[in-house]
Structures are given as structure tokens and as C-alpha cells.
N, C-alpha and C positions, 0 to 999 in steps of 0.2 A: 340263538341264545344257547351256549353253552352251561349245563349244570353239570354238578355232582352230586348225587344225593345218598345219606349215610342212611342205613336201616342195620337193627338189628340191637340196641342196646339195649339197656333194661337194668332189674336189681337181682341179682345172684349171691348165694353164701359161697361163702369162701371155700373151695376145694370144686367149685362147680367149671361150667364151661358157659360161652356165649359163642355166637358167629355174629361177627359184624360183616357188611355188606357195601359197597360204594358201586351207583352205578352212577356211566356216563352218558347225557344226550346230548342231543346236538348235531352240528355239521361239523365233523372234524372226520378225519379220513380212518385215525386206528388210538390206541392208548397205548404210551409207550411203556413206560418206567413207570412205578406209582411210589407211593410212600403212606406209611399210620403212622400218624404223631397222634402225642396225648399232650395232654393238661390239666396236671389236678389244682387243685383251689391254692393259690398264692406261690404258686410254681411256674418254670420257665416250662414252655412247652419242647416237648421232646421226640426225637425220634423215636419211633417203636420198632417198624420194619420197613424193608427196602424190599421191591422186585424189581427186576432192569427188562429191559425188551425183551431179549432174551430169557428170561426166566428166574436168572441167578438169585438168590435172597440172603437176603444179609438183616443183625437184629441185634437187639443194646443186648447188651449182658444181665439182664434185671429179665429177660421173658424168653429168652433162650431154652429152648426145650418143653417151652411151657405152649408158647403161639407159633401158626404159623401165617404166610401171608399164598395168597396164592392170585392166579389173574386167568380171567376167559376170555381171552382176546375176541371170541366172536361175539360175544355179549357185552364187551368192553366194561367189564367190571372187575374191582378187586375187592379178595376178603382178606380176612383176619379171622383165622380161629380161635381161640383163646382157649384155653384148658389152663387147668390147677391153679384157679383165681385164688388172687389173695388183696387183702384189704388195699393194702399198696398200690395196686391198678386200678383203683379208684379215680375215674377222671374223664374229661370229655374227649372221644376222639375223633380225631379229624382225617381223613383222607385228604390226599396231594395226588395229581396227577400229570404226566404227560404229554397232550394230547397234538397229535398231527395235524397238523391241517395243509394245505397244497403249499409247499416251499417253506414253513413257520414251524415251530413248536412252544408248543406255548403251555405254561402250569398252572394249576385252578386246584381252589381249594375246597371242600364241602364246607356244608354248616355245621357237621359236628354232631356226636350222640354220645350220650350221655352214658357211663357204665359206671355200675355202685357194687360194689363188693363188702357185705356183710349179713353178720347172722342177727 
């Protein structure tokens, strides 16, 4: 049984930071690519950040400069930093992932953690 499990959300003022956390179990061989989508209340869910196998990261123009995404390929997890919170980023985020398995790849998604940005 493959999971993803999110950690790290919580409620922060505005100008603060969070780390969010995604790790993966299971039988799969490695985590390739990952992706943080958000979702705030009555909105289409969205991309936040991109990492590729290789490393490379890519991010919506709304948290550029603000987050970054990073991945431990030995510990098969991805984060999200988050610096200079603003109300705005208010919203549930999800992790997406890659994962290998022998001849497959295949994408999973967390449950989701909750981040609230306010004074």
C-alpha cells in the first residue's frame, strides 16, 4: 500500500514561515517528479511548485521568491518551504507525486494539510 503523508501545517501571522513535509511509503523503487498544489475555500486547486527527477523547480508567479520546493531522494520525501506568508496562501495543500515502481509510474496524491495565514 502505497501513501503519502503531508505534515507540517498549521496557523501562522502573516510575514511568518511554515515547512511543509510529504513523505512516501510503500513498495515503489524511487520518487520521481513531485508537485504542491493548494486549495483555498471556493477555488480551483492549483499548482504551487514543481520539482522534476532531476532536481529542476519550477513555481506559479503568486509564491516565487517567497517558497521553495526541495526533495531527499533517499528519504523519498518532498518539502515546501514557505517564507513571507500572506493571507492569500491560505488554503489546504496537497502534495502529488511520481513514484517508480518496476516497468510503471504511477501518481498519488496526499490527504492534504491545512495552512491558515492570519493575525
Amino acid at each position: 500500500q502505497v501513501q503519502l503523508v503531508e505534515s507540517g501545517g498549521g496557523l501562522v501571522q502573516p510575514g511568518g514561515s511554515l515547512r511543509l513535509s510529504c513523505a512516501a511509503s510503500g513498495s515503489f523503487i524511487s520518487m520521481n517528479s513531485a508537485d504542491w498544489y493548494r486549495q483555498a475555500p471556493g477555488k480551483d486547486r492549483e499548482l504551487v511548485a514543481t520539482i522534476t527527477t532531476g532536481g529542476r523547480t519550477n513555481y506559479a508567479d503568486s509564491v516565487k521568491g517567497r517558497f521553495a520546493i526541495s526533495k531527499d531522494n533517499a528519504k523519498n520525501t518532498v518539502s515546501l518551504q514557505m517564507d513571507s506568508l500572506k493571507p492569500e496562501d491560505t488554503a489546504v495543500y496537497y502534495c502529488n507525486a511520481e513514484l517508480w515502481f518496476a516497468g510503471v509510474v504511477r501518481r498519488y496524491w496526499g490527504q492534504g494539510t491545512q495552512v491558515t495565514v492570519s493575525s
